[in-house]
N, C-alpha and C positions, 0 to 999 in steps of 0.2 A: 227347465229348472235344474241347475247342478247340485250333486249329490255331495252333503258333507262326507269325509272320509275322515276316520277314528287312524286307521294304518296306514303310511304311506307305502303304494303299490313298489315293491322293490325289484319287481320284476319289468317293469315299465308296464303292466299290462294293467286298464283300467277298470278291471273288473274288479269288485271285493274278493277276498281272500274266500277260498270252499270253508274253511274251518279257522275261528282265530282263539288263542284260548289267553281268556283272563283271570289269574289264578291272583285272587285279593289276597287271600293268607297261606302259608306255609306252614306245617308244620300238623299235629294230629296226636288225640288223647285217646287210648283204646278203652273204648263204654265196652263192647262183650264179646264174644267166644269166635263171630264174625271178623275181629281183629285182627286173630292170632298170627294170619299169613300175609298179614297188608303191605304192599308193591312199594308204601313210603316210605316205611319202618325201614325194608329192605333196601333198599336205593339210598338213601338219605345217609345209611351208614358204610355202603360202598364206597361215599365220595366225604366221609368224613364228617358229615353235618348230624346235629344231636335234631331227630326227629318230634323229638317229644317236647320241643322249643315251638312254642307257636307263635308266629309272630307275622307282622303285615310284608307284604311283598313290595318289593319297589314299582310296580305298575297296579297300586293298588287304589291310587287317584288319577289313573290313566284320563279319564274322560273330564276331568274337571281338569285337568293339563292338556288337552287335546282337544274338546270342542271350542272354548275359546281363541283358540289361533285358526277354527276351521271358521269359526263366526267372523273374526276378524276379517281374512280372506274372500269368504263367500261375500259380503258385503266391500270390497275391495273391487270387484269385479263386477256390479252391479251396476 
């Protein structure tokens, strides 16, 4: 049975990736005191982007864009 693949392997190597990160939203509201030092607040404004914008990411319907072309495929080869 061949395995659907979400990423295509870029390395030619056919293993899934060790770690793949799918970050749906962007962006972050500080609720308490845990906040005050948060890594996005600070990065976000290193490269210019308004942190406190929250809004969807462009891979944020990755799988509903990606299993139908592995569906299509997988049954191509059948």
């Amino acid at each position: 049975m061949e395995q659907l693949r979400l990423f295509p392997a870029q390395s030619g190597d056919p293993r899934p990736p060790a770690v793949v990160q799918w970050n749906l939203w962007h962006g972050c509201t500080k609720v308490s005191a845990g906040c005050k030092n948060c890594y996005v607040y600070r990065r976000d404004e290193s490269v210019g982007r308004d942190p406190t914008k929250v809004e969807k990411t462009q891979s944020f319907d990755l799988p509903v864009r990606v299993l139908p072309a592995c569906a299509r495929q997988r049954t191509a080869t059948i």
